[in-house]
C-alpha positions as CSV (number, residue, x, y, z in Angstrom):
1,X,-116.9,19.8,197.8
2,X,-113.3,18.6,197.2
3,X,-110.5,19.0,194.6
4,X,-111.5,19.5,191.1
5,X,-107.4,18.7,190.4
6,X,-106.8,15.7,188.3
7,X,-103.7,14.5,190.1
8,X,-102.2,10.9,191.9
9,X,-104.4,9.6,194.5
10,X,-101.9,11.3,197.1
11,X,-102.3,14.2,195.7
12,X,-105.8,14.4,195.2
13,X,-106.3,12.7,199.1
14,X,-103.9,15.7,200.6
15,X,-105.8,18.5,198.7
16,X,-109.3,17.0,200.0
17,X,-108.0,16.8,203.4
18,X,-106.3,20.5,203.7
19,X,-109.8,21.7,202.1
20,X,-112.0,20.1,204.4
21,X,-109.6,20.9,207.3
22,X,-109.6,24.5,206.1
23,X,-113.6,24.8,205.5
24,X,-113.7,23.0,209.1
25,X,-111.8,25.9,210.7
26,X,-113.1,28.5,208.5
27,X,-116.8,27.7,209.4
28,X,-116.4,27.8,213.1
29,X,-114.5,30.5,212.9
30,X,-117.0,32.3,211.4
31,X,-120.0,31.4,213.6
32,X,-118.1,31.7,216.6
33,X,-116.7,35.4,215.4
34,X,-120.5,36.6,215.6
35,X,-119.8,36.5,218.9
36,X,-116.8,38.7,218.9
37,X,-119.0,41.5,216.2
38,X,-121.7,41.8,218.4
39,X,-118.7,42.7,221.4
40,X,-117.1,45.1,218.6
41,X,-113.9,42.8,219.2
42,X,-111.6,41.6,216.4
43,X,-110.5,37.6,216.4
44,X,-106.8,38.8,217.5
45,X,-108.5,41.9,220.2
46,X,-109.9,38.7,221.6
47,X,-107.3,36.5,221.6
48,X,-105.2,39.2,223.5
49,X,-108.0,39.9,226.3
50,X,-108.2,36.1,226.6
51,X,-104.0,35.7,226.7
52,X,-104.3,38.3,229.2
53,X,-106.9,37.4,231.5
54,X,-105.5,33.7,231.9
55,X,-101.6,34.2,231.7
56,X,-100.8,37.5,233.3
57,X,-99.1,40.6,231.4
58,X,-97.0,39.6,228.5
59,X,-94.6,41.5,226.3
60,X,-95.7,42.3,222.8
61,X,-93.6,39.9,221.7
62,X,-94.3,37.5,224.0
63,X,-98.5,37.9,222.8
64,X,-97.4,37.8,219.1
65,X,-95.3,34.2,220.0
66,X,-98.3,32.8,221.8
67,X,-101.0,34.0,218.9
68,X,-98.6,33.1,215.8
69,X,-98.8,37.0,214.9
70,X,-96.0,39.4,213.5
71,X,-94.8,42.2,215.7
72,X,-96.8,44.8,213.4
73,X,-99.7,43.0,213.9
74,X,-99.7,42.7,217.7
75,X,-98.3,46.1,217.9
76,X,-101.6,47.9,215.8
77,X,-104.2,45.8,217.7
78,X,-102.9,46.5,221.1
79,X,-102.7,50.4,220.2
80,X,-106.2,49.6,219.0
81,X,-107.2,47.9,222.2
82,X,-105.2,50.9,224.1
83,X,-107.2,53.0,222.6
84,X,-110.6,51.5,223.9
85,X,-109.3,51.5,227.3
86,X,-109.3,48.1,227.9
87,X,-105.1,47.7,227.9
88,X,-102.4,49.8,228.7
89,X,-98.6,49.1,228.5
90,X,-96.4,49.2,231.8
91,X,-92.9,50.4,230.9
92,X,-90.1,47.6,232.9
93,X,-88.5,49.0,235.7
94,X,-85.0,47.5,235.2
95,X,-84.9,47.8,231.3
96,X,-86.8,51.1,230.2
97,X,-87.4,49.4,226.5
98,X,-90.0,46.6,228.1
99,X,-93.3,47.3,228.3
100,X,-96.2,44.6,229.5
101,X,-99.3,44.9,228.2
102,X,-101.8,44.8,231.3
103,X,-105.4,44.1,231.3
104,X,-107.1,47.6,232.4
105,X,-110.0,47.4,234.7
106,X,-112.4,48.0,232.1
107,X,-110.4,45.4,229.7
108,X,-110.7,42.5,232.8
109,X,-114.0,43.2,233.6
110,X,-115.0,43.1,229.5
111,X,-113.1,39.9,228.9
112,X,-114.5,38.0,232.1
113,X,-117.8,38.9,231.7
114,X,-118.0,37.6,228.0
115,X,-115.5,34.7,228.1
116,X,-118.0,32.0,229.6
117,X,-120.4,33.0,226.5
118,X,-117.7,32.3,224.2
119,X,-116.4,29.2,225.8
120,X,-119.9,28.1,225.8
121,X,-120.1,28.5,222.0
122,X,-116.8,26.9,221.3
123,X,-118.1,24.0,223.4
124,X,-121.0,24.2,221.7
125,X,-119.7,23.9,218.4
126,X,-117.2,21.4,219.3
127,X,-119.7,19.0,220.9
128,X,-121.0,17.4,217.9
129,X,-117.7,15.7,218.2
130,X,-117.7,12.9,221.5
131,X,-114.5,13.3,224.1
132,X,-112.9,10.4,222.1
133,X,-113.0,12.2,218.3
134,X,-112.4,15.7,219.9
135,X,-109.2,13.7,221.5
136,X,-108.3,12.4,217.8
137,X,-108.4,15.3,216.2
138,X,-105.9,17.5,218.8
139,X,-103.8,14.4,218.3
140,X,-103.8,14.8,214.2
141,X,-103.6,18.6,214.3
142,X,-100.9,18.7,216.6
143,X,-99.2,16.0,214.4
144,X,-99.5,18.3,211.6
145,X,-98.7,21.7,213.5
146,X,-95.6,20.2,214.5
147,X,-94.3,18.9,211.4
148,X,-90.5,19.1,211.7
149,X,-88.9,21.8,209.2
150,X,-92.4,23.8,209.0
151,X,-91.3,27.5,209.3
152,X,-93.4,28.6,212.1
153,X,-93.8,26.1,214.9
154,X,-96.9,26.5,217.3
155,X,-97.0,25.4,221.0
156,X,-99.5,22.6,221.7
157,X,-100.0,21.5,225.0
């Protein structure tokens, strides 16, 4: 279902586009994030065990630049994940107000063991696309995420 809004056809085209866009996302999101309940992990718990596991220990800030989150955010869910046991922060040696969050053992072994079953989802889901459209789209939504003057600016690669 699109726009019920009455506008120019520019308008009307952008609002049917950011709906379908959003709905897109939204629906993945949501069948992917079954995943994640059954695991008792959040959608940001994850993305931090994932950030973790493939880039090394990173400063709070550092995890809240990559996943497009505010420092109070980052900060609850890794005292939530602390709490669990599966991170803990490392206070820096030359500058005693660092910390890195590290991946505990129990917080590696977690996040390895279940990332190929949620990589095999996201493919899954993904797949109805072929390697040419999924190619299109990271081309558009890149185009859009980068839109010069936007106030928060996410890293594509």
């Amino acid at each position: 279902m699109g726009t019920h809004y009455k506008g120019s056809k520019k308008e009307v085209s952008a609002l049917n586009t950011y709906i379908k866009l959003t709905r897109a996302a939204n629906s993945v999101s949501a069948r992917i994030g079954t995943l994640l309940t059954r695991k008792k992990l959040t959608e940001s718990q994850f993305n931090i065990l994932d950030a973790l596991l493939h880039l090394g220990p990173l400063s709070q800030k550092q995890l809240g630049d990559k996943l497009l989150k505010s420092g109070g955010n980052i900060t609850m869910v890794v005292d939530n994940l602390e709490k669990q046991g599966l991170v803990k922060r490392v206070r820096g040696e030359n500058d005693r107000r660092y910390f890195a969050i590290h991946l505990t053992k129990q917080g590696k072994n977690l996040i390895e063991r279940f990332f190929p079953e949620y990589l095999s989802a996201v493919v899954k889901e993904i797949s109805l696309l072929n390697e040419d459209e999924q190619a299109e789209l990271q081309r558009m939504c890149k185009l859009i995420g980068l839109k010069t003057g936007s106030p928060l600016m996410v890293e594509y690669k």
